[in-house]
N, C-alpha and C positions, 0 to 999 in steps of 0.2 A: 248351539246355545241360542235361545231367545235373546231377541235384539231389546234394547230400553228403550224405556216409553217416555214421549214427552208431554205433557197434557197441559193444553192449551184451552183455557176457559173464558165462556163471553157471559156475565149478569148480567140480568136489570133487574127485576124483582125477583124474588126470591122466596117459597115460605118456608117453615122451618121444617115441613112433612118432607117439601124438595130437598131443603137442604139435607137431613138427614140420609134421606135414601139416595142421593148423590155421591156423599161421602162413602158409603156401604157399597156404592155401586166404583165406586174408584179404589176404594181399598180390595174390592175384587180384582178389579183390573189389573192394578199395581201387584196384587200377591201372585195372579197367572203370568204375567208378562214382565216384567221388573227386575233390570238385574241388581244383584244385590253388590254387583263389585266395582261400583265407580259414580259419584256424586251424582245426584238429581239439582237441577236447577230449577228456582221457584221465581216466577216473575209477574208482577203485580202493577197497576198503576190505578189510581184515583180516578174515577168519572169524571172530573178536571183536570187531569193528566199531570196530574202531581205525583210526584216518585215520592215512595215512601223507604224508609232505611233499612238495609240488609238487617235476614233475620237468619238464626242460624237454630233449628230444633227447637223453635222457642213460639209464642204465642205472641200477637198481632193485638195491641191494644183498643186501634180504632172500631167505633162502634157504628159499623156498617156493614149490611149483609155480606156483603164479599167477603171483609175484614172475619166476618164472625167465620164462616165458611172456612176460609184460608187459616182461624186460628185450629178449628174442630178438625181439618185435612192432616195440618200440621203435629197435633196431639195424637189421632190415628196414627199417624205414620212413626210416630218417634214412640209407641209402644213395640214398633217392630225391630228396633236400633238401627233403622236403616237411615246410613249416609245420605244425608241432605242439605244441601245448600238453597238459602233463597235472597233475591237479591231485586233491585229494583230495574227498570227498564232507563238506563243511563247510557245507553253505547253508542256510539258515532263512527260511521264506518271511514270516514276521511283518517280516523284518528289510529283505527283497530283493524283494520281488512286485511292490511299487509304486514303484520307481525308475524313470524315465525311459530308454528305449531306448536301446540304443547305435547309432550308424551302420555299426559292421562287425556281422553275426549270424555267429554257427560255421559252419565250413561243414564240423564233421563230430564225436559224440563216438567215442570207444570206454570201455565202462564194464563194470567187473567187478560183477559183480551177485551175491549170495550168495542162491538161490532159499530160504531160511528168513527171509528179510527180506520186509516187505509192498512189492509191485512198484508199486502208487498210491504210495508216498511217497517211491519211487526216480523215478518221473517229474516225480513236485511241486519233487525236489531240483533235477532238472534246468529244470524250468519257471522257477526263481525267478533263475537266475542271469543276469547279464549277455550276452546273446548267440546267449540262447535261440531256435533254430528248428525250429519246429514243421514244415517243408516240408522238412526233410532227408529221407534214406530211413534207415531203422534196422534193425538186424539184430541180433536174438535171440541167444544163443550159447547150448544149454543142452546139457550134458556129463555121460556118466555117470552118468544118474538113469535105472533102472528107470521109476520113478513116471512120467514125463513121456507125457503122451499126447496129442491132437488136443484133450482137452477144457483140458488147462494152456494150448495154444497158443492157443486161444478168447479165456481167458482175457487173454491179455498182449492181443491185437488189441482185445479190448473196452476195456482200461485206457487203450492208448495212442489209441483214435476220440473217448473221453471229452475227450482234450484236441486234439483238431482231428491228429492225425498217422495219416498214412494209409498212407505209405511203408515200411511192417513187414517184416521177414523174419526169420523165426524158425529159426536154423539150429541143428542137432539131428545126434546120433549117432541112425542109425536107427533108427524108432521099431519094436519089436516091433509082428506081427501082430496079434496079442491087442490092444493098445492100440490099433489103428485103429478106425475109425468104417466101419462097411457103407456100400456105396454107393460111386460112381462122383465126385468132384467135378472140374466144368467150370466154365471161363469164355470166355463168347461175348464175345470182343472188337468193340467197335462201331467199329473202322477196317475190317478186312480177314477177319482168321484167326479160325478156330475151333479153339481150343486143349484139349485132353482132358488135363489134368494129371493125373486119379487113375487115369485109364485103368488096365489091367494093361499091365506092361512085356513090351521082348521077351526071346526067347532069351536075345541076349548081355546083356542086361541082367540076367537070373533068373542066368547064368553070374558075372557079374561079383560080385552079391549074395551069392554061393555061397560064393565064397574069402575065407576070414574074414581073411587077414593084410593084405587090402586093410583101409584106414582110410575111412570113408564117411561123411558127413555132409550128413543130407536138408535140405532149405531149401524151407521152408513162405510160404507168403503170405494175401492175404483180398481179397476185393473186395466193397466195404459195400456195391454199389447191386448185386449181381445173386446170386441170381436177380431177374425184375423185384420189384419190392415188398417190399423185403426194408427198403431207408431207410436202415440203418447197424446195423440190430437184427441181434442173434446169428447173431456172425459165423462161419463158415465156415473150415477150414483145407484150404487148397488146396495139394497138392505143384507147388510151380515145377521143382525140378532138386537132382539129387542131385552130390556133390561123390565123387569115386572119387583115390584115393592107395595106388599100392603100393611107395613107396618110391622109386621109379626117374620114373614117370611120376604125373603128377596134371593132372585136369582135368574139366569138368562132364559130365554123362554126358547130357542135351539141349539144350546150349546156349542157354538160355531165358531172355530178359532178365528179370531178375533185378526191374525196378522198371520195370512196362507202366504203360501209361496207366489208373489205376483211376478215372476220373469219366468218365462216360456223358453224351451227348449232352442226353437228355431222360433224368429224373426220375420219370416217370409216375406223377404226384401224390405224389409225397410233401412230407410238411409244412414250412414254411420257418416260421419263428416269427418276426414283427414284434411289435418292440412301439413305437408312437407316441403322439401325441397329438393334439389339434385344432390347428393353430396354421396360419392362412392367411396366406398362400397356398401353405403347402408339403402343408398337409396339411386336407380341407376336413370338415365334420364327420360325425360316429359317427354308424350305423343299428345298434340291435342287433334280431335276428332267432331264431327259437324255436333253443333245443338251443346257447345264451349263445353264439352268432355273431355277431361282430364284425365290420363292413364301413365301410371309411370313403369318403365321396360325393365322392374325389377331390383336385386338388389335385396342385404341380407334382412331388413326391417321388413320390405315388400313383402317378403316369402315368409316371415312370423304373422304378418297383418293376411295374408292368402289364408292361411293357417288358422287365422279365429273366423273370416268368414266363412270357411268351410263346416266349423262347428257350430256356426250361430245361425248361416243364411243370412248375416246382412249385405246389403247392397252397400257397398264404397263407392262414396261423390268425395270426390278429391278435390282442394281448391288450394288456391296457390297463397305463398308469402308473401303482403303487398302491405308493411310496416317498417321501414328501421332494417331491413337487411331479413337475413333468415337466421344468424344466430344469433337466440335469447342474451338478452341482456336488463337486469333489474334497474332501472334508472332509481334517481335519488328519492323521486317524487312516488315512487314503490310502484311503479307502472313499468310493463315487460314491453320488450321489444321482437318479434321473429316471431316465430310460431308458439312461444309458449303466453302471448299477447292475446292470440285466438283463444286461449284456453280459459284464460283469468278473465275476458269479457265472456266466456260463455258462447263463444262464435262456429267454436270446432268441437267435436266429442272428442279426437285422439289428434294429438302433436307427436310428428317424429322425423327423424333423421338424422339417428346415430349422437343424439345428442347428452350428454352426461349430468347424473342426476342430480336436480336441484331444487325440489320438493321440501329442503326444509328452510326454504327462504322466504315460502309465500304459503298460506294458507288455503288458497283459493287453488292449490295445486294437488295431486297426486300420482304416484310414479307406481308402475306396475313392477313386480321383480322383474332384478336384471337379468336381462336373458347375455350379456356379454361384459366379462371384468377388460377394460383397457388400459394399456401402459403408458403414461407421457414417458418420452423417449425423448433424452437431446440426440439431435441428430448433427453431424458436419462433414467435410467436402470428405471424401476418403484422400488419404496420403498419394501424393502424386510421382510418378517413376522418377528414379534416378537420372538425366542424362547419360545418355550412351557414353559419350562420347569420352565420360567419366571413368566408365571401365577401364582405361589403359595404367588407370592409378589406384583406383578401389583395391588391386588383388590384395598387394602389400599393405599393414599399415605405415604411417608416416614414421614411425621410429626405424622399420626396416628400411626405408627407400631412405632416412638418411644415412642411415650407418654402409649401404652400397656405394652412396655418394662417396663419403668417406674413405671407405674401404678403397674405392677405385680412382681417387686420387690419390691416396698415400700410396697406394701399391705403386702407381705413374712412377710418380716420385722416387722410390726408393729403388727401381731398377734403372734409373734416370743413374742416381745416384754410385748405383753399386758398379754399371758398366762404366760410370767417370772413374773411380777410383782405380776399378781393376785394370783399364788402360796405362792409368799412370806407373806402375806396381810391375806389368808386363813388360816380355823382352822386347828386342824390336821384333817386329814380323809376328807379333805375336796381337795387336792391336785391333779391335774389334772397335765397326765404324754402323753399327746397327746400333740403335736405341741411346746412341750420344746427344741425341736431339729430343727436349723434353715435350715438344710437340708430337714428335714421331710415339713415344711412347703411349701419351693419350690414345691416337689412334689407333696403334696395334691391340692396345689394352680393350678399345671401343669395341676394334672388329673379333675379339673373344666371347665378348658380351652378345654381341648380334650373332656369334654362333659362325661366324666365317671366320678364313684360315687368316693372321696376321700377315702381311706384304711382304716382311724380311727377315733374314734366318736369326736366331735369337742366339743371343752368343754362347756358346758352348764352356762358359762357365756355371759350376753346378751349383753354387748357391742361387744363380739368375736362374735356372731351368727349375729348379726346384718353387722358388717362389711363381716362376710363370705357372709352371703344371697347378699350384695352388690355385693357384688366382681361373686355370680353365676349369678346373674340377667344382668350383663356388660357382662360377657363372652355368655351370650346365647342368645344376643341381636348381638355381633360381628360375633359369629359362622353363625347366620341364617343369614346375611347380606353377609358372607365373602361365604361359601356354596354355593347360592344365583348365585355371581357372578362368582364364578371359575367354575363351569360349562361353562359360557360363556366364557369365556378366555380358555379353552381348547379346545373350539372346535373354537373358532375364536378369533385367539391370536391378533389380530392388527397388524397395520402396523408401522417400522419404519417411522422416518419425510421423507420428500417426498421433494426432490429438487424441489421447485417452481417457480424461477427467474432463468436469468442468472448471474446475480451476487451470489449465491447460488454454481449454479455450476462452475464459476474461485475461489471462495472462496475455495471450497472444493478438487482443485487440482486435482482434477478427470480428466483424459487426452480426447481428444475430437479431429472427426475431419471432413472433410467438402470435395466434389467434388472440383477437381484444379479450374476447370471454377466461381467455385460461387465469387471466393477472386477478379476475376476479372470483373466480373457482379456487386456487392455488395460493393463498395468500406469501406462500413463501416467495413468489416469483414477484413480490412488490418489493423485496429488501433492494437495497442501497446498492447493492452490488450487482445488479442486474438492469443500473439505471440507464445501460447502453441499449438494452432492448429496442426492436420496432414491429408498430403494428403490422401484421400482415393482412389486410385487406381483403386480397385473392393468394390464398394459403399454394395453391397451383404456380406461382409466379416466383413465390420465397423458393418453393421445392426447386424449379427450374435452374434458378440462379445458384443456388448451392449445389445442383448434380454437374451443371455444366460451367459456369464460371468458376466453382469452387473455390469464392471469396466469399462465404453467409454458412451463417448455421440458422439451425431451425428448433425448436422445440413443440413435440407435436405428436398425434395418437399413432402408436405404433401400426393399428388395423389401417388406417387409411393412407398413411405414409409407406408401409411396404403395397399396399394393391398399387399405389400409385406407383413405385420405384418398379414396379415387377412389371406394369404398364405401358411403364415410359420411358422410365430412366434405368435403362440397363447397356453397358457395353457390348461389344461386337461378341463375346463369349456369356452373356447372360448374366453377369455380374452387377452388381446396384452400383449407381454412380454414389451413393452418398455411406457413409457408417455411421454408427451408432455408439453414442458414450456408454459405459456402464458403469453403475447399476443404474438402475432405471429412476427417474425423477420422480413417478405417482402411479398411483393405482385411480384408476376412476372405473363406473361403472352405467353402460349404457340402460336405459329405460327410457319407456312408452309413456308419454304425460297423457290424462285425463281431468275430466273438473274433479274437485272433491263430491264425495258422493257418487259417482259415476256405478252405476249397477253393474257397467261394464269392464269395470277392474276384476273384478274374482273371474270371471270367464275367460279373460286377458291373461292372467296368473295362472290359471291352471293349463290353459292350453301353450302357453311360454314352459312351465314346468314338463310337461309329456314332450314336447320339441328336446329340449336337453336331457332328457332323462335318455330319450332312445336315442340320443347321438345326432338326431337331426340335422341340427344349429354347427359343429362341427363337421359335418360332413359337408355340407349348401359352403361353410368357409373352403376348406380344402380344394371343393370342387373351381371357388369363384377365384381364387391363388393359380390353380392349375390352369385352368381356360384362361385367365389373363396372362400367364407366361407364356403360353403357346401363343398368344395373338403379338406378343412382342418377339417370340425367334424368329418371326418373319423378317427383323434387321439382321439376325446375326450372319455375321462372315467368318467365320473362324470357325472349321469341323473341329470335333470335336476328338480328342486323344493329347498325347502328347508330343506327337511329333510336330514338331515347329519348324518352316523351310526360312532359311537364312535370307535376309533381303537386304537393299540397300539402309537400309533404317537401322539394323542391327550392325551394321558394317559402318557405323557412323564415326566413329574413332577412327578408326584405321583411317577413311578417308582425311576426318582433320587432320592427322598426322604427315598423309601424303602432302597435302596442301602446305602446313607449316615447313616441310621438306623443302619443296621445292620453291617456297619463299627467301629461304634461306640460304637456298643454292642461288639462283637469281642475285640478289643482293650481294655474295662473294664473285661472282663472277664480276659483277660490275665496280666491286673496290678491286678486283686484279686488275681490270681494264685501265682504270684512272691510278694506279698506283706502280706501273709495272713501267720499269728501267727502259728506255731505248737505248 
C-alpha cells in the first residue's frame, strides 16, 4: 500500500491562475498517493505567526491568499469525503515529545510553511504531536521565491533525513537556470529501470517550457543511499517530474512515480550505530581493538544483529553505554537512561541487550518484533539436606517411637511384676532369682531390642516366656524394618520443605530482591506486599548469594538466570543451586529498539521473522545452554549412575551415637568410682 502524504506549503504572493492550478495539481497528488484510511493533518500559521483556530472540513474565513488557497484545498478535498483534520501550529515539545503513542498515526499533514521561519523547528513542531509519522511521503510546496535553488532543496532533505523521513518531494515554480547545479543527476533503481531524471528534456518539452502562460511546477526528490557510498550524507536534488497547467488541461509531463522505492538492497558498508552492553546470554563480552574498536564475542542478540548485516551489508560500529548505568529507565522529567537514552537523542540507530519491550512509554521509540517471549520467574535457595545425623529417628514416625517407648517400659514392668508375684505363690526350691531386679529387666529387655542374647535364663514360667517371646518377635520385626530403612536415609537423607508459592516465601521473612527497571515494568511488584524488596545493583551478586548462602531470593528473567545457574551455580552432580517458584510471575517480551521512523525496522522484522521461522533462534539457544553446561562439568566430582560409595559423611549418626555412648559410659564409670562402698 501507498504510504500518506503530508504537504507542507511555503507562500508569498500568490495569483489566482497559480493558485488554481496548485490546487489541481495537489488534488492529483492526493488522489495518486493518499490514503484514504486515517486523518490528514492541516497546519497553518499567519506571516505574523499568529495561530489561527482548528478547522475541521470547513472553510477558512480570512481574506489572504494562503487563507483563500487553504479554503479552495479544503472544499476540493471534502468533495472527496476524505477524513480530514486541520489545526493550527501550537505544539511544544517540552510539553508533548514524551507521551505515549497513539494507536491511529496520520496518515497525511498539509502545512503552510512561511520560508522566513527555521524549517528544524517546523518539523520538531510536527514530531511532538500526537500521531506523528515519520513513514508518510511529504511534499515541499515552495512558490515565488527568486532565491530558491537546488541548494534550499538540499537543505529541507537534510532536515527531514535528521528525523528518520525519507519520503520528500519538494515541489517548486521552476527553478531558473542560473540556480541549477551542473551536471546530469541519476538514480539507478535496484528493481528494473534506470531512470535519467536531470537528463536534458525533449523538443516538446523545451516547447512546453517556452509558453510562459503555462503554470509549471518542477517536483524535486533525493535518494540517501546512491550514488553507492553516499549513507544519507549530502543530499542530492533529483528532478522526478514536472507538473504542466494551461488552464484547460493539466497534468505531469513524465509520469514518474512520485515516491519509488528509495532503500537499496545492500548498504555497502555503511555504518549502523549499536550501542549495548555485556549482559549474557543476549550479549557476550567486549574485545576492544586498535583505532577504539569495539567488537563484542557474541551472544543471542549478536547473532540476530550478524544475521541483518548479512542481508543488508552494513558495517557495525559499536559504542558503549556511558549514561546512568546500561539498563533503561524513564526518569520523571521523561528522559531515558542506558541505552535506550542513545536512541531518544538520536545518537545510536539500534539499542539492545536482551532488554524488554518498552515502546509504548515514549514516542521517540520503536521496537522491532520480538524475536524471544521471556518469563519473570521467582527464584529461591533450593531446600537444603536433612542432617544425617537425623536418620537414626526419621525411619519411624514420633507416634511409633512413642508407643515403643511405652511398649518397652510397661512390658519391664510387668515381667518385673509377674516374676515377684509368682516367687511369692511358689514352693520352696521353686524360686526364681532372674528379673527380680527391675533394673535387670530394663536391660535384658534393651539387649532383645539391640538383637543380642539377654545375660540370664528367663524363668521358666509360661506366662513370663510367652510374653518375653512377644516382646522378641516385636523387636525383630522393628529392627529389620528400621535396618531396612536407615541405610537409605544415610545415603539419601531428604530434603527440607521446599518454598513453593510466593506467599511461602513473604511468610517466611526471607529477604528478596529484584532489577530497579522490573518495579517499573511490573507495576504489580509496587504493591504493599512486596515493600521488603531490594534493589539489586549487580543482578550477578543477588544470584550468588542465593545459590550459595541460600538466605535471598530473587525475581528475575528465566533466559538469563538459568545460563547463569547452568554456568555457575551448579552442584558437584550438575544440579542448579537455586529453584524456581511456580507458576511463573510475567510474560515479557525481548525486542530490538530503533528511532521512530527508522527505515531499518522492516528489514530488522523480516530477517527476525526467517530466523524463527526456520528454527534458528531456538537452536543458537539450545546450542548456548549446552556449550555453557559442558564448560561448568569441568567442576563436577560425582560420576555419574547410581551407585553411591558409603563415606564418613553418610556414617554421621552412627558416629554421634558412638560418641554419645561412650560419654555416657565415662560419666557412670566415674559416679561408680565416687560412689562405691569400701
Amino acid at each position: 500500500m501507498i504510504l500518506p502524504l503530508a504537504i507542507v506549503l511555503s507562500l508569498i504572493q500568490i495569483t489566482h491562475q497559480q493558485q488554481t492550478a496548485l490546487v489541481r495539481c495537489l488534488h492529483d497528488v492526493t488522489v495518486t498517493y493518499f490514503s484514504q484510511e486515517r486523518p490528514w493533518l492541516i497546519l497553518s500559521r499567519h506571516k505574523d505567526n499568529s495561530p489561527r483556530k482548528s478547522t475541521l472540513l470547513g472553510k477558512v474565513e480570512d481574506d489572504t491568499d494562503l487563507e483563500i488557497l487553504l479554503s479552495e484545498l479544503l472544499e476540493d478535498l471534502n468533495l472527496r469525503s476524505t477524513v480530514l483534520v486541520t489545526t493550527n501550529n501550537e505544539c511544544h515539545e517540552e510539553t508533548n515529545e514524551y507521551t505515549p503513542k497513539l494507536s491511529v498515526l496520520h496518515g497525511g499533514y498539509i502545512i503552510f510553511y512561511d520560508p522566513q521561519e527555521d524549517f528544524e523547528s517546523e518539523i520538531i513542531e510536527l514530531k511532538c504531536r500526537p500521531g506523528w509519522n515519520p513513514r508518510a511521503n511529504f511534499v515541499v510546496v515552495l512558490l515565488e521565491n527568486m532565491n530558491i535553488n537546488k541548494n534550499v532543496i538540499k537543505d529541507i532533505f537534510a532536515h527531514f533525513w535528521s528525523h528518520n523521513v525519507i519520503q520528500v518531494i519538494v515541489l517548486t515554480h521552476r527553478i531558473p537556470a542560473s540556480n541549477h547545479e551542473n551536471g546530469a543527476n541519476t538514480y539507478i533503481n535496484r528493481d528494473i529501470n534506470v531512470i535519467n531524471f536531470g537528463s536534458p528534456i525533449s523538443q516538446m518539452d523545451k516547447t512546453v517550457y517556452g509558453i510562459e502562460e503555462n503554470v509549471m511546477f518542477e517536483l524535486y526528490s533525493w535518494f540517501p543511499y546512491y550514488p553507492l557510498g553516499r549513507c544519507g550524507e549530502n543530499p542530492e536534488a533529483i528532478l522526478l517530474d514536472v507538473w504542466i497547467d494551461n488552464g484547460i488541461n493539466s497534468y505531469f509531463l513524465k509520469k514518474t512515480s512520485l515516491f519509488p522505492n528509495k532503500i537499496p538492497k545492500y548498504f555497502n558498508g555503511c555504518a549502523l550505530r549499536i550501542t549495548t552492553f555485556v549482559f549474557e546470554p543476549s550479549v557476550m563480552s567486549e574485545k576492544h581493538y586498535p583505532n577504539d574498536t569495539l567488537v563484542y564475542g557474541g551472544g543471542m542478540d549478536i547473532k540476530f544483529l550478524d544475521m541483518l548485516q548479512g542481508v543488508t551489508k552494513f558495517t557495525l560500529k559499536f559504542k558503549p553505554v556511558d549514561y546512568l548505568g546500561q539498563f533503561s529507565l524513564i526518569l520523571p522529567n521523561g528522559t531515558w537512561t542506558g541505552v535506550l537514552r542513545e536512541i531518544a537523542y538520536r545518537t545510536s540507530d539500534i539499542s539492545l541487550g536482551g532488554i524488554y519491550y518498552r515502546c509504548h512509554l515514549d514516542r521517540r521509540l520503536e521496537c522491532t518484533t520480538r524475536y524471544y517471549s521471556d518469563e519473570i520467574v521467582w527464584y529461591v535457595p533450593c531446600a537444603k539436606s536433612i542432617p544425617r545425623w537425623r536418620s537414626l529417628t526419621r525411619v519411624f514416625k514420633t507416634s511409633l517411637w512413642l508407643g515403643f517407648i511405652v511398649g518397652y517400659i510397661f512390658l519391664a514392668i510387668l515381667i518385673f511384676y509377674s516374676v515377684k508375684y509368682s516367687n511369692k505363690m511358689a514352693k520352696q526350691g521353686h524360686v526364681f532369682y532372674t528379673y527380680t531386679n527391675l533394673g535387670k529387666c530394663f536391660v535384658n529387655l534393651w539387649a532383645v531390642i539391640l538383637g543380642i542374647s539377654a545375660t540370664e535364663d528367663i524363668p521358666h514360667k509360661t506366662t513370663i516366656r510367652i510374653i518375653f517371646i512377644l516382646w522378641v518377635m516385636y523387636c525383630f520385626a522393628v529392627n529389620t524394618v528400621y535396618q531396612t530403612f536407615l541405610t537409605s536415609f544415610m545415603v539419601d537423607p531428604g530434603l527440607q520443605h521446599q518454598l513453593s508459592s510466593v506467599e511461602e516465601l513473604l511468610e517466611s521473612n526471607m529477604e528478596f530482591g529484584m532489577v530497579q527497571s522490573f518495579a517499573a515494568l511490573m507495576p504489580d511488584l509496587r504493591e504493599k506486599r512486596f515493600n521488603r524488596k531490594q534493589t539489586c545493583n549487580d543482578i550477578d551478586k543477588c544470584l550468588e548469594r542465593m545459590a550459595l548462602k541460600g538466605d535471598f531470593a530473587v525475581i528475575h528473567s528465566r533466559k538469563y538466570t538459568d545460563y547463569a545457574g547452568y554456568t555457575r551455580y551448579v552442584d558437584s552432580t550438575g544440579k542448579l543451586l537455586f529453584c524456581e517458584v511456580k507458576p511463573n510471575f510475567a510474560r515479557q517480551y525481548m525486542t530490538f529498539f530503533v528511532q521512530n521512523g527508522n527505515f531499518i525496522l522492516e528489514r530488522f522484522n523480516m530477517a527476525i521473522h526467517k530466523t524463527i521461522e526456520g528454527g534458528l533462534s531456538d537452536r543458537w539457544w539450545k546450542d548456548l545452554i549446552y556449550t555453557s553446561t559442558l564448560k561448568a562439568a569441568r567442576n563436577f566430582t560425582t560420576p555419574p549412575g547410581d551407585y553411591i560409595a558409603l563415606s564418613m559423611e553418610h556414617m554421621q549418626s552412627a558416629f554421634y551415637i558412638l560418641i554419645l555412648g561412650i560419654i555416657v559410659s565415662v560419666i557412670c564409670f566415674i559416679v561408680e568410682i565416687f560412689t562405691q562402698k569400701t
